[in-house]
C-alpha positions in Angstrom: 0.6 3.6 10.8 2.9 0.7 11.0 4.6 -1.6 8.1 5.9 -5.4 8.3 8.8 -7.0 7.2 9.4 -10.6 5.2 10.1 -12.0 9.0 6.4 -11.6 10.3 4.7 -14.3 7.3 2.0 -12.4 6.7 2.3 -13.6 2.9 4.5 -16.5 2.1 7.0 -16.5 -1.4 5.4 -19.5 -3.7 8.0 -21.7 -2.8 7.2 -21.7 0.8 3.6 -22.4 0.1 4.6 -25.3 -1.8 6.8 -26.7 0.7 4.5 -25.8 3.4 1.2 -27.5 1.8 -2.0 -27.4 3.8 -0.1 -25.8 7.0 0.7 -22.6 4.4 -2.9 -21.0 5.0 -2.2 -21.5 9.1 1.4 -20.3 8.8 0.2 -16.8 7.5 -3.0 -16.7 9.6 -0.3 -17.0 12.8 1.9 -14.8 11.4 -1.0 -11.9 10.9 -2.5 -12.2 14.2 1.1 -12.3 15.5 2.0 -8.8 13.8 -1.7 -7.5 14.6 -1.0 -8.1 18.5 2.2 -6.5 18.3 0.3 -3.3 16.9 -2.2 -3.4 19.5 -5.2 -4.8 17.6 -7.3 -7.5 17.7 -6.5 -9.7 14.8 -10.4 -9.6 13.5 -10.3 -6.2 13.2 -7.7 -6.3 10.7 -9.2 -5.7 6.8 -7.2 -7.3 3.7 -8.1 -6.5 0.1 -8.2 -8.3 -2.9 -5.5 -6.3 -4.8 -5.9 -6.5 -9.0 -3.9 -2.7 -9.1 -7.1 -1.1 -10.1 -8.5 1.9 -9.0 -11.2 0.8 -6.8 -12.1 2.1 -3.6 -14.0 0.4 -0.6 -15.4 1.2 3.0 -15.3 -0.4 5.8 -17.2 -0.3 8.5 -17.4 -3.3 11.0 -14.9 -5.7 11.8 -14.9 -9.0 10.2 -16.0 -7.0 7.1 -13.6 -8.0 4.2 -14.2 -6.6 1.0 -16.2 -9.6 -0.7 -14.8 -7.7 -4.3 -11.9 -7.0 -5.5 -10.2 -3.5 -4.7 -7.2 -1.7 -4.5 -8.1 1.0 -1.9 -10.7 1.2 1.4 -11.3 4.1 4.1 -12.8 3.4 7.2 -14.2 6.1 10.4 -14.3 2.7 12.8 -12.2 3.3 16.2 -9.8 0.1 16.8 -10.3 -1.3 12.8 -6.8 -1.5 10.9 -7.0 -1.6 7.5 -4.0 -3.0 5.7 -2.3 -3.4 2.0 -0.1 -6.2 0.7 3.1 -4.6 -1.7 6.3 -6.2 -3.0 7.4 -3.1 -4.9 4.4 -1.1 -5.2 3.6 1.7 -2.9 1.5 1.1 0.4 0.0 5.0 0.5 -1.7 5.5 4.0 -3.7 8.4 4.7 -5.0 9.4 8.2 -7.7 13.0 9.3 -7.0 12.3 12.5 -9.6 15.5 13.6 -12.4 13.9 11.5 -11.6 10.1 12.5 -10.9 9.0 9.2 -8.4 6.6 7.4 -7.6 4.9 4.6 -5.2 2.9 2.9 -4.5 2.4 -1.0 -1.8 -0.3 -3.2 -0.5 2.4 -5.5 1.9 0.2 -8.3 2.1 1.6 -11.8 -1.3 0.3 -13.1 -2.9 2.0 -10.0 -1.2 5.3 -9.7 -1.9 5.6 -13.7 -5.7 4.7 -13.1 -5.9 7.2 -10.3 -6.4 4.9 -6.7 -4.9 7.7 -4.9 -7.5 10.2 -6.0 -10.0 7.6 -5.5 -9.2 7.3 -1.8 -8.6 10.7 -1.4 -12.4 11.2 -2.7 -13.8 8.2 -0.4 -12.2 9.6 2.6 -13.7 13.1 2.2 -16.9 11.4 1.8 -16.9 10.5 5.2 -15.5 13.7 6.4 -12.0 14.0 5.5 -10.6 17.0 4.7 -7.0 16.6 2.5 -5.9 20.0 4.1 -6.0 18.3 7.3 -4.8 14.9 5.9 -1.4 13.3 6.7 -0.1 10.7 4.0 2.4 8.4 4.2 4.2 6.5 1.7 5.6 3.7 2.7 8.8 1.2 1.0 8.7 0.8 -2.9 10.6 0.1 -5.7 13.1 3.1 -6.4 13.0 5.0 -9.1 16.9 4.1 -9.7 16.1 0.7 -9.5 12.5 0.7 -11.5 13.8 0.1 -14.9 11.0 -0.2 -17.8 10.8 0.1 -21.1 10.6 3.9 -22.7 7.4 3.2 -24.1 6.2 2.5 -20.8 7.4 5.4 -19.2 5.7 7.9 -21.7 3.0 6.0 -21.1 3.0 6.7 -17.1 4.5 9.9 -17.7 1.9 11.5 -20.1 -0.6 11.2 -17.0 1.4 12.0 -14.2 4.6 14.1 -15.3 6.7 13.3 -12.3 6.7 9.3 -13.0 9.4 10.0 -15.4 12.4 9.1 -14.1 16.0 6.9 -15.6 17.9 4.0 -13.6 21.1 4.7 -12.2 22.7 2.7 -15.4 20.9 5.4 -17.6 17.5 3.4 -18.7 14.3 4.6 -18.8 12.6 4.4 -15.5 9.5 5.3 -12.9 9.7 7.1 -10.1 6.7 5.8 -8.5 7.2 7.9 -4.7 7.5 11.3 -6.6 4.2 10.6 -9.0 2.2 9.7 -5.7 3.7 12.0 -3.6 2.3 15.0 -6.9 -0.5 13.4 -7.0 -1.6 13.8 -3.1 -0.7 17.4 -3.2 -2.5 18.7 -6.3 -5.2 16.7 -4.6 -4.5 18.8 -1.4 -2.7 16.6 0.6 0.3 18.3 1.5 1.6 16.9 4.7 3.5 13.8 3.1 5.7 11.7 5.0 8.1 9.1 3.5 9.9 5.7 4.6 11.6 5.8 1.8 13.2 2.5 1.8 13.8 0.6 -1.7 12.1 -3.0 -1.8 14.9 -3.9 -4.3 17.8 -2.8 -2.4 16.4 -3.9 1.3 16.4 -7.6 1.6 14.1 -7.4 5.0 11.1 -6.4 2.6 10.0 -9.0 -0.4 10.3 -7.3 -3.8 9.4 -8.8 -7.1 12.2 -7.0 -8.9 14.6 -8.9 -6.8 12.8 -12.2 -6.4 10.8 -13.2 -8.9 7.4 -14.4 -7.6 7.2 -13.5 -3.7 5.6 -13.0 -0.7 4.2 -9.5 0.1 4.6 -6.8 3.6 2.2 -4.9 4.7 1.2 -1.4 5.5 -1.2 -0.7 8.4 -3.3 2.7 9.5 -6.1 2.6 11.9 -7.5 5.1 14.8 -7.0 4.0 18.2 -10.3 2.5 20.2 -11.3 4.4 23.3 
């Protein structure tokens, strides 16, 4: 499991896709077969989705094999296949059975913790042999719950499905804790070795946030099983 930074242009902030024109697409195909060589992988046999924060779930199983729909989670059992997610506050949840050879990957924000991605993956996974008892998770950089401000309509909202998401800002507004509702989620799901970087996006300027930016580019989370 591995994350990126803003300095590896594996996404691009609007403004340098404007500046950039035609050479923007090339820029970000350099930069991920830069970062994907620094991991040890071939940079075919690294999978992007078509985030919508949903709660869809995909597998993969060959390289070259991008998800022709949009989806906000995929598994995969294939040695030497890196499956990665694109965030800029939202959570990059990675999951790994290392005994049964699977992983997965999900883009948990607040529209796809609420509509349940984690379970989803959770529930892909074991259908290719997971076990969540087993499972190690790992949530990666995300906006802070002290820094996640949102209205208090919004937070019932969360908060009515997943208790924990409550949270308030450090100036006393009504927030989200999106690590702690992910991090409950995974273990009523039975998931209960949960790792954390629990870096802010908003309050680390090496990682792209929204919050902070406006419009930006996005890092990335990685997990795959090691080839032979």
């Amino acid at each position: 499991m591995a994350f990126s930074d803003r300095s590896d242009a594996i996404s691009l902030p609007g403004e340098e896709v404007t500046r950039l024109g035609a050479e923007a697409q090339a820029v970000v195909r350099r930069g991920r077969a830069h970062v994907a060589r620094r991991l040890g992988l071939e940079p075919d046999n690294v999978v992007y989705m078509r985030q919508v924060h949903g709660a869809t779930v995909g597998y993969v199983g060959r390289p070259g094999a991008a998800p022709s729909s949009p989806m906000d989670g995929m598994c995969t059992d294939r040695p030497g296949l890196a499956l990665a997610v694109l965030v800029a506050d939202c959570a990059p949840v990675l999951l790994a059975d290392p005994e049964a050879g699977v992983v997965g990957t999900a883009h948990a924000g607040r529209s796809g913790t609420s509509a349940g991605v984690v379970a989803a993956l959770v529930e892909s996974m074991a259908g290719r042999g997971a076990d969540p008892s087993r499972t190690i998770g790992l949530v990666g950089p995300c906006i802070c719950a002290l820094c996640y401000e949102v209205s208090p309509e919004t937070r019932s909202a969360m908060a009515a499905s997943v208790p924990e998401a409550w949270a308030t800002t450090r100036i006393g507004t009504a927030a989200i804790d999106l690590r702690s509702a992910i991090t409950a989620q995974l273990r009523r799901l039975g998931v209960t070795q949960v790792r954390h970087d629990r870096r802010c996006t908003k309050e680390t300027p090496e990682l792209y946030s929204y919050r902070r930016e406006g419009p930006t580019g996005d890092f990335a989370g990685f997990v795959w099983l090691k080839g032979a």
